[in-house]
C-alpha positions in Angstrom: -11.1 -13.1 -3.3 -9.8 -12.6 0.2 -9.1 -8.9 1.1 -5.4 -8.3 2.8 -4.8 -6.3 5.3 -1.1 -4.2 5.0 -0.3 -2.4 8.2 1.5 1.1 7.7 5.1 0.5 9.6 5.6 4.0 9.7 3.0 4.2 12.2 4.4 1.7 14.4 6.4 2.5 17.7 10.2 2.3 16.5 11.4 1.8 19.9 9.0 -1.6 20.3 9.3 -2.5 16.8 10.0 -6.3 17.1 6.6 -6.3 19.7 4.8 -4.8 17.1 5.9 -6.7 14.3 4.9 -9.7 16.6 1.5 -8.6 17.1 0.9 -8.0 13.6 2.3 -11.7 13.0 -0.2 -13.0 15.4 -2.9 -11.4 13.7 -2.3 -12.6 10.4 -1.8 -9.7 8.5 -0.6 -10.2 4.4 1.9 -7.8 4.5 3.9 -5.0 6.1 3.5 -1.5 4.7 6.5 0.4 4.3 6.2 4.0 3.2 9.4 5.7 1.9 9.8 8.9 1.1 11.8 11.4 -0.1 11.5 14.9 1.4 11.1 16.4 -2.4 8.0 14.2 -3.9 6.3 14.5 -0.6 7.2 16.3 2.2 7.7 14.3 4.8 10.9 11.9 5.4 10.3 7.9 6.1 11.6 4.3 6.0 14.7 4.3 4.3 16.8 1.1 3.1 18.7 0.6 6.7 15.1 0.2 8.9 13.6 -2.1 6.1 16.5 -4.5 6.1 16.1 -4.5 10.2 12.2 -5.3 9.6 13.4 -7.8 7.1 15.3 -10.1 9.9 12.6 -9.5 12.4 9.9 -11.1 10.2 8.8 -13.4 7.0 5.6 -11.8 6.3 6.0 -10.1 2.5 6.9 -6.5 2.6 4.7 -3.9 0.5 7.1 -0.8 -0.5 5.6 2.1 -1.7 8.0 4.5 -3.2 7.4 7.9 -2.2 9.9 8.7 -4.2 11.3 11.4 -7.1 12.8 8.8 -9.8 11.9 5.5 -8.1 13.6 3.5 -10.6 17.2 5.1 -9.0 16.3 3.1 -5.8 14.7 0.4 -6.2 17.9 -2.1 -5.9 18.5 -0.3 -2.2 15.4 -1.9 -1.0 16.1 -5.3 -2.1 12.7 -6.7 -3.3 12.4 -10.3 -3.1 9.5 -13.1 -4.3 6.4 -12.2 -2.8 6.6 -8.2 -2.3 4.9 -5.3 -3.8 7.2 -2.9 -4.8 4.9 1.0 -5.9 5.7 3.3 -7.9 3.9 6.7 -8.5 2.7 7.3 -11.9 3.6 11.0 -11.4 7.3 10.5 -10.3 9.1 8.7 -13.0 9.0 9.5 -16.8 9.4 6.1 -17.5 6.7 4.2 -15.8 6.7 0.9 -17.9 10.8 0.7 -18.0 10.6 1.1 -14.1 8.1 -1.5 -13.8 10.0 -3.9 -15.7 12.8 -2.8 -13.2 10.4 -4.3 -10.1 9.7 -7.5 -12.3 13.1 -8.4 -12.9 13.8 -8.0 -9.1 10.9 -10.9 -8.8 8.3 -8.5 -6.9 5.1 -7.6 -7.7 4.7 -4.0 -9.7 2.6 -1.4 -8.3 1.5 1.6 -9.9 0.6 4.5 -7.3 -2.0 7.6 -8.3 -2.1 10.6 -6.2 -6.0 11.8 -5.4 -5.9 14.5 -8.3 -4.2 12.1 -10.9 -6.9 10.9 -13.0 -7.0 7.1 -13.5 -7.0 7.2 -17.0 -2.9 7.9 -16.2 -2.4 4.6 -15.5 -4.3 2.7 -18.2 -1.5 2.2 -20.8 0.2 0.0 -18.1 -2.6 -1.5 -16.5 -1.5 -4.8 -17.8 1.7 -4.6 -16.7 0.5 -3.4 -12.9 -0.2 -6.6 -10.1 -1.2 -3.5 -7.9 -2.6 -0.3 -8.4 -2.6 1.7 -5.2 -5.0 4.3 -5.4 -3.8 7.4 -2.2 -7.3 8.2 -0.8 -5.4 11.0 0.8 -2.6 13.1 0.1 0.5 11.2 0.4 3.4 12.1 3.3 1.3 12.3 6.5 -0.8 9.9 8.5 -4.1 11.0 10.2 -5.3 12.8 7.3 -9.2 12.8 6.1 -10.6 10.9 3.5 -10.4 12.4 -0.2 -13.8 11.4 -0.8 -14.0 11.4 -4.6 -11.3 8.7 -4.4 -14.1 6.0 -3.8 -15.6 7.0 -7.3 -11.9 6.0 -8.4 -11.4 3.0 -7.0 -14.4 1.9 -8.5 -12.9 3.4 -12.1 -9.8 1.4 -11.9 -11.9 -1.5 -11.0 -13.7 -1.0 -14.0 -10.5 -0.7 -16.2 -8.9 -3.4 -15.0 -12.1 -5.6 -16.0 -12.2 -3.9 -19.2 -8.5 -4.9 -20.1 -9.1 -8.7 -18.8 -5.9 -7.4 -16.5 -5.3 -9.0 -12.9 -4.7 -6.1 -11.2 -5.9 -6.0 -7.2 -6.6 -2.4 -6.1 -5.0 -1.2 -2.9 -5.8 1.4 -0.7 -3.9 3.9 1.3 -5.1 6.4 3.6 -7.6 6.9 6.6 -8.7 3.4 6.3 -10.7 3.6 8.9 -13.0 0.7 10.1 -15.9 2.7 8.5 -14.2 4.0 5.6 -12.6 0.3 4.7 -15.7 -1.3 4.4 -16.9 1.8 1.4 -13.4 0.9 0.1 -14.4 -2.5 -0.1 -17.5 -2.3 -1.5 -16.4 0.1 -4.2 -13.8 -2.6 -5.8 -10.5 -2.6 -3.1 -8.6 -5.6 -2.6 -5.7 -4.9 -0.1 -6.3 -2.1 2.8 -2.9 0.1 4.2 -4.1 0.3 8.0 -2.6 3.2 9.8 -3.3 5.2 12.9 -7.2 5.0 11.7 -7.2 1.6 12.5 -4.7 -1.0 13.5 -2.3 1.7 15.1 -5.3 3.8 16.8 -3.8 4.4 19.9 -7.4 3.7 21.7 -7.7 0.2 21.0 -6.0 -2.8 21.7 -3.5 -3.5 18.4 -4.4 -7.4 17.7 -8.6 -6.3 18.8 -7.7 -3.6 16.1 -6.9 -5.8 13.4 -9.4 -8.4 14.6 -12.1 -5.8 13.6 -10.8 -5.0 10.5 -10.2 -8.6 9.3 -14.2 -9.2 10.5 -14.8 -6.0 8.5 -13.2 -6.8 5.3 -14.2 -10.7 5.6 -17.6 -10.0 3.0 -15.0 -10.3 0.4 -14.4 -13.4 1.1 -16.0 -16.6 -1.6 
């Protein structure tokens, strides 16, 4: 299976955005990252409905929403998911998680079910079938530029071993300090689609398309 590669928007300089959403385009990427959040489940403010519609006309490539979010399933309809996106939800912010995720698959995108470092994976595995994506945080979510967690490799390769288990389809994302080094431990431990931030792709010492380059050479073992 081919590993993606899903750029972090929020990372991205907003007054250049239609050059950056060029280079990404150029490079290939699967899909654009867009982290929203809510100031009360994290706390830190992002990408609200208004700047994901404007990266909506600017570009075709699929979006990837992760709901930062307290009671996702109150705002999913602002974001507008169509055929082809990931829409996450975190498994600690909704009391409902399999009535929100049948909220994502009615809207035609792909359900993703979120985990926080300290939330065990075991959390997740009464809706593991339902999930097309779990997106396991290998940092605290609502700030780029944080460290690895590191006992979040030993849970990737958990939920990799549940999904098999269940005979569910599941890929694994991953978001946080996926760094060129750190992706390919990702990789190796079970991840299928890589959130590339100011670690990588927005590391403001390289060269943006050399950046993703790298990481698509990086990731392409997974490949066959």
């Amino acid at each position: 299976m081919k590993a993606k590669i899903s750029p972090s928007m929020m990372c991205a300089d907003f007054g250049r955005l239609e050059d950056e959403i060029r280079i990404l385009e150029k490079a290939g990427v699967d899909y654009l990252h867009i982290d929203v959040m809510d100031g009360h489940f994290v706390p830190n403010f992002a990408i609200g409905p208004d700047l994901t519609r404007s990266i909506r006309r600017l570009t075709d490539i699929p979006l990837d929403i992760h709901l930062m979010v307290e009671r996702p399933e109150n705002y999913i309809d602002l974001f507008e998911p169509r055929l082809g996106d990931i829409v996450s939800v975190h498994q600690e912010a909704t009391v409902h998680l399999e009535r929100t995720l049948q909220i994502i698959k009615a809207a035609g995108a792909k359900t993703g079910v979120a985990v926080n470092p300290a939330t065990p994976a075991i959390m997740i595995k009464p809706v593991i079938d339902e999930a097309d994506v779990v997106l396991v945080m290998t940092v605290n979510p609502g700030f780029a530029g944080q460290k690895l967690v590191p006992s979040t490799l030993s849970k990737i390769r958990e939920v990799k071993e549940m999904i098999q288990e269940s005979c569910a389809s599941a890929e694994i994302e991953v978001d946080g300090n996926v760094s060129f080094e750190n992706a390919f431990k990702m990789l190796a431990a079970g991840a299928d689609i890589f959130v590339a931030g100011t670690s990588s792709i927005f590391n403001a010492d390289m060269d943006k398309l050399e950046a993703a380059y790298k990481l698509k050479q990086i990731l392409s073992v997974k490949e066959g």
